[in-house]
N, C-alpha and C positions, 0 to 999 in steps of 0.2 A: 305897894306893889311888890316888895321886896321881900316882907313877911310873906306873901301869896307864891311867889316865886321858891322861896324856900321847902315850903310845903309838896311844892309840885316835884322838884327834883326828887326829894323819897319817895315819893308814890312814883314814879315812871321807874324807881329800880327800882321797887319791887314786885311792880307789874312784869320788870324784865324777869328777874331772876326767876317768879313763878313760873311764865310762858318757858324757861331752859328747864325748869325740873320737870314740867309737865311733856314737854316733848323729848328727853332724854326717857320717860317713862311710857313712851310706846314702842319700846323692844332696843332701840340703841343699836341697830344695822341687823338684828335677826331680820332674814326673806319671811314673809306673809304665805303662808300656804297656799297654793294656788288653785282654785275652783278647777275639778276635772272637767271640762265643757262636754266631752263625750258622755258623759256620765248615763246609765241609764234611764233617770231621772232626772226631766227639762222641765221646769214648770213656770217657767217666767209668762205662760199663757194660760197657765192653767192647767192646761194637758200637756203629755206629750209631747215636747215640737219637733223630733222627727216625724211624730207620727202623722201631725197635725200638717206639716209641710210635704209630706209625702203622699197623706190623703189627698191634699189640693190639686199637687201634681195631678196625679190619678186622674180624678174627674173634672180635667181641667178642659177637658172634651166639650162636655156640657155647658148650659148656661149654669149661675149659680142662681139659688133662688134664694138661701138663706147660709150665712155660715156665721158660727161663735165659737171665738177659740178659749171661752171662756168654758162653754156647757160642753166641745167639743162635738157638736155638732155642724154639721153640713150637709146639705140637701140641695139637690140639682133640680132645676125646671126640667121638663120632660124633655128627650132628644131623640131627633128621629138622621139616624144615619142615611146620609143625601144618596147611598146606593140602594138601600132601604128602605124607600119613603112610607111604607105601607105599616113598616113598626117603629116604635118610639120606648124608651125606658127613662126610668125617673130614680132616682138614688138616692140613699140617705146612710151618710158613715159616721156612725158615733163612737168616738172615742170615749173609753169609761176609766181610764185609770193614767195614771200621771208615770207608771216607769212601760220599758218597752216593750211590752208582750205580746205573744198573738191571742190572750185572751183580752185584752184591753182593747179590743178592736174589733167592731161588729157593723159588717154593711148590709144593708136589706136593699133591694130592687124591686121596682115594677114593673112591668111592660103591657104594653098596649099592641092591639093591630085593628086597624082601619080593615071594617067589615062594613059595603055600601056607604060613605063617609061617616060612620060611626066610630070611634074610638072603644072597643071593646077590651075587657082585661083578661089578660092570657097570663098562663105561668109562667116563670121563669126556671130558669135551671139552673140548683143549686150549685152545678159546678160553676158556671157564671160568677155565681157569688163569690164562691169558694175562689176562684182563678182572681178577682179583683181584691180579695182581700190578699192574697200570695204578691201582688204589684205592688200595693200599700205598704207591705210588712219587708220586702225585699229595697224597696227605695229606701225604709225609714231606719235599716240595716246600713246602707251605703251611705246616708247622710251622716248617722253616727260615725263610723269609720273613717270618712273626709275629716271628721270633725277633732280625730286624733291624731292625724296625722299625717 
């Protein structure tokens, strides 16, 4: 046991001494650069996540019918405002690109209106669109902003 004993005292220092040069050799009290979180590139989802948490906001009105924050898609089940029961509109906002822009950000709508109880498809109007992508891109502007400060 003594012979065994002896072997093992060198090999624990110089287990020691390796593990001191090894951690003396990741920087020795230099600060680590710190990840801008606001940055306008978020992509721990994939897309966007201001965009992608400000899209949800938005049509958080609605049911969801399907959302990935991976593809950047979201898509609402149809929703008929309870003042409005006679029309219903269906959404779908795809995020396309991973930094903050207003071309990275594309909503399409549908809308219906009950003609005799039938669900017929009527147009939408682009400023509708236009106006819900301006809420999208305005929240995902304030989220960044919280986010620096």
């Amino acid at each position: 046991m003594s012979a065994f004993a002896n072997i093992r005292r060198p090999a624990t220092f110089a287990v020691a001494i390796a593990a001191t040069f090894g951690l003396a050799a990741c920087g020795g009290g230099r600060e680590r650069p710190r990840a801008d979180v606001a940055a306008s590139q978020v992509t721990t989802i994939g897309v966007n996540s201001y965009l992608w948490r400000a899209a949800l906001d938005a049509v958080s009105f609605a049911p969801l019918l399907q959302s990935d924050s991976n593809g950047g898609v979201i898509v609402t089940d149809w929703y008929a405002n309870p003042s409005n029961p006679g029309e219903r509109v269906k959404m779908t906002v795809t995020i396309l690109d991973s930094d903050l822009r207003a071309d990275a950000l594309r909503v399409a709508a549908s809308r219906q209106v009950n003609q005799g109880g039938t669900w017929v498809d009527a147009p939408v109007q682009a400023a509708t669109v236009q106006k819900l992508e301006d809420v999208i891109l305005t929240k995902a502007r304030e989220l960044r902003r919280e986010a620096m400060g």
